[in-house]
ZASEBA-181805 format. One record per residue (C-alpha): x, y, z; residue number from 1; residue in three letters. Coordinates in Angstrom, 2 decimals. Example, Ala and Ser with C-alpha at 12.3 -4.5 7.8 and 13.67 -1.06 7.14 Angstrom:
2
<atom <12.30, -4.50, 7.80>, 1, 'ala'>
<atom <13.67, -1.06, 7.14>, 2, 'ser'>
end
This chain:
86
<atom <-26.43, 9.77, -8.07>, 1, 'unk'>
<atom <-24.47, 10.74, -11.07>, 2, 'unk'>
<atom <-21.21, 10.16, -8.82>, 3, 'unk'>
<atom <-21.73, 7.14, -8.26>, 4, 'unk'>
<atom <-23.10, 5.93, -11.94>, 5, 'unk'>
<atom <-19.41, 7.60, -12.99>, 6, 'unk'>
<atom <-17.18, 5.93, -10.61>, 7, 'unk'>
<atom <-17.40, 2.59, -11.56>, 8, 'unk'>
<atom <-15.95, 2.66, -15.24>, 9, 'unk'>
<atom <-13.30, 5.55, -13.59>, 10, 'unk'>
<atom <-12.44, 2.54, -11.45>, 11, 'unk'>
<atom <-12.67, 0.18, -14.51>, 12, 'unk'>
<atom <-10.23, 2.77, -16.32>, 13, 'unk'>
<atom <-7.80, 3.34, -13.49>, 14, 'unk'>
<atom <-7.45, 0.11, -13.55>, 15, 'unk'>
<atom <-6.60, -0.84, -16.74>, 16, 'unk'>
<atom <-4.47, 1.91, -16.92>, 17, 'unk'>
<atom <-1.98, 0.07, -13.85>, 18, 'unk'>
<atom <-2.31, -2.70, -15.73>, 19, 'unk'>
<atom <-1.07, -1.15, -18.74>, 20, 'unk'>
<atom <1.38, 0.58, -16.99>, 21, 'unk'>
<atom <3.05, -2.63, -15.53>, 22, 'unk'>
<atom <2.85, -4.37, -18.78>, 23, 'unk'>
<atom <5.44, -1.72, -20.37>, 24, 'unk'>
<atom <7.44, -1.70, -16.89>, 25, 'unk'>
<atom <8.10, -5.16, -17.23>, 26, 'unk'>
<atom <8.59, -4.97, -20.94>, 27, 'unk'>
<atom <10.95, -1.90, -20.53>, 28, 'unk'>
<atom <13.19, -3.50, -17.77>, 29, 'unk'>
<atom <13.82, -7.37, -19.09>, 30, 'unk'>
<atom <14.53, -5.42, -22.66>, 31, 'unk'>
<atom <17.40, -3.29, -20.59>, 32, 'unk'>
<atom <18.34, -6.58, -18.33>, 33, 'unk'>
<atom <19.24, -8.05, -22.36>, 34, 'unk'>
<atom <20.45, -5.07, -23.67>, 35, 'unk'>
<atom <22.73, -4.45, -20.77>, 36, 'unk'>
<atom <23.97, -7.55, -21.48>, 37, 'unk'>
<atom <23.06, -9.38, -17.87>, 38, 'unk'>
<atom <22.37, -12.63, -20.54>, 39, 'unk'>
<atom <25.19, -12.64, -22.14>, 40, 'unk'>
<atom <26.55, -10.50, -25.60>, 41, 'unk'>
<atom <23.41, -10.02, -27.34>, 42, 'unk'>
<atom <25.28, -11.13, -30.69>, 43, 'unk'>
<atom <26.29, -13.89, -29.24>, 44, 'unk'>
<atom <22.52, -14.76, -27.33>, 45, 'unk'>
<atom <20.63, -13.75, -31.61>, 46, 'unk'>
<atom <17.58, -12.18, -31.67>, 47, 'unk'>
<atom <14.96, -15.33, -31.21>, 48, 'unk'>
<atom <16.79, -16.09, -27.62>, 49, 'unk'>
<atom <16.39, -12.55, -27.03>, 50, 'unk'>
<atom <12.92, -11.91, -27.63>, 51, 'unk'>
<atom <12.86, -15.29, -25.93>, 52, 'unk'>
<atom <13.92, -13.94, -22.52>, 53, 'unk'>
<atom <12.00, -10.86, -22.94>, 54, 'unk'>
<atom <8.62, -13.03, -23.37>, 55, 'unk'>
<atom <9.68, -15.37, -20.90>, 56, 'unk'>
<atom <10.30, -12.12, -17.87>, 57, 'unk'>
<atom <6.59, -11.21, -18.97>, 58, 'unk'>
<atom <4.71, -14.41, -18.58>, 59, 'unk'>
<atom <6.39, -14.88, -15.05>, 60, 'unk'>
<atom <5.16, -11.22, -13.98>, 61, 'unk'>
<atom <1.79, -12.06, -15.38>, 62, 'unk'>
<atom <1.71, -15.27, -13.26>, 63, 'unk'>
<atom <2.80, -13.36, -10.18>, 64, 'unk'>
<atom <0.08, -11.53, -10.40>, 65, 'unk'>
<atom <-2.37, -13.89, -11.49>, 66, 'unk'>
<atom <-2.57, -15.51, -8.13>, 67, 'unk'>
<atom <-3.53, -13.21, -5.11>, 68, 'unk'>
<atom <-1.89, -14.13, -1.80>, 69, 'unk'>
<atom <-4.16, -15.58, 0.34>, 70, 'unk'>
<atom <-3.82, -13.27, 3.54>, 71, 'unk'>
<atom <-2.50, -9.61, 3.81>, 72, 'unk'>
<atom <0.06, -10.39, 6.02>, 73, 'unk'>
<atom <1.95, -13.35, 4.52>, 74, 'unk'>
<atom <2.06, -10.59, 1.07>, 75, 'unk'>
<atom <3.57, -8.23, 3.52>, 76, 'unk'>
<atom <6.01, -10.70, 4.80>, 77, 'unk'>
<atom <6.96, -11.81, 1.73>, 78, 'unk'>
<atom <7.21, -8.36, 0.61>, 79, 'unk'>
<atom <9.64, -7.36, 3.49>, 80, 'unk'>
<atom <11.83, -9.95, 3.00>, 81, 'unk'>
<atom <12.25, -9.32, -0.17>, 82, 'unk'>
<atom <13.24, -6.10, 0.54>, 83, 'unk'>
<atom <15.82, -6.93, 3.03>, 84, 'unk'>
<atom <17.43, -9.16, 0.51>, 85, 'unk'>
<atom <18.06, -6.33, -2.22>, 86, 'unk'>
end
């Protein structure tokens, strides 16, 4: 009993901790994709278009993810095509 009382907010935690996790990811790479300069100089893009490009990568992850696809196998096809094209 106590198992399964405990493995619900484990779940909960596990959870939030991907979420988290894929939060800084996302954060972490479009702050090297500026940095690196893929945008441009960044003294030439100033800080505000910057931090504008870095919010901008995050919202569009969050929608991503916002929307479950609606079958397994269209994700997986989606996600294999997208791997051929790297």
């Amino acid at each position: 009993m106590l198992a399964r009382a405990d493995a619900q907010p484990r779940a909960a935690r596990s959870a939030g901790a991907q979420k988290l996790l894929g939060v800084l990811i996302t954060i972490g790479e479009a702050v090297a994709y500026v940095v690196s300069g893929m945008y441009g100089d960044v003294r030439e893009l100033g800080t505000v278009n910057a931090v504008l490009i870095i919010m901008q990568a995050r919202a569009a992850t969050r929608n991503m993810r916002a929307a479950p696809p609606r079958d397994a196998d269209a994700h997986r096809a989606r996600s294999c095509s997208w791997l051929a094209l790297s």
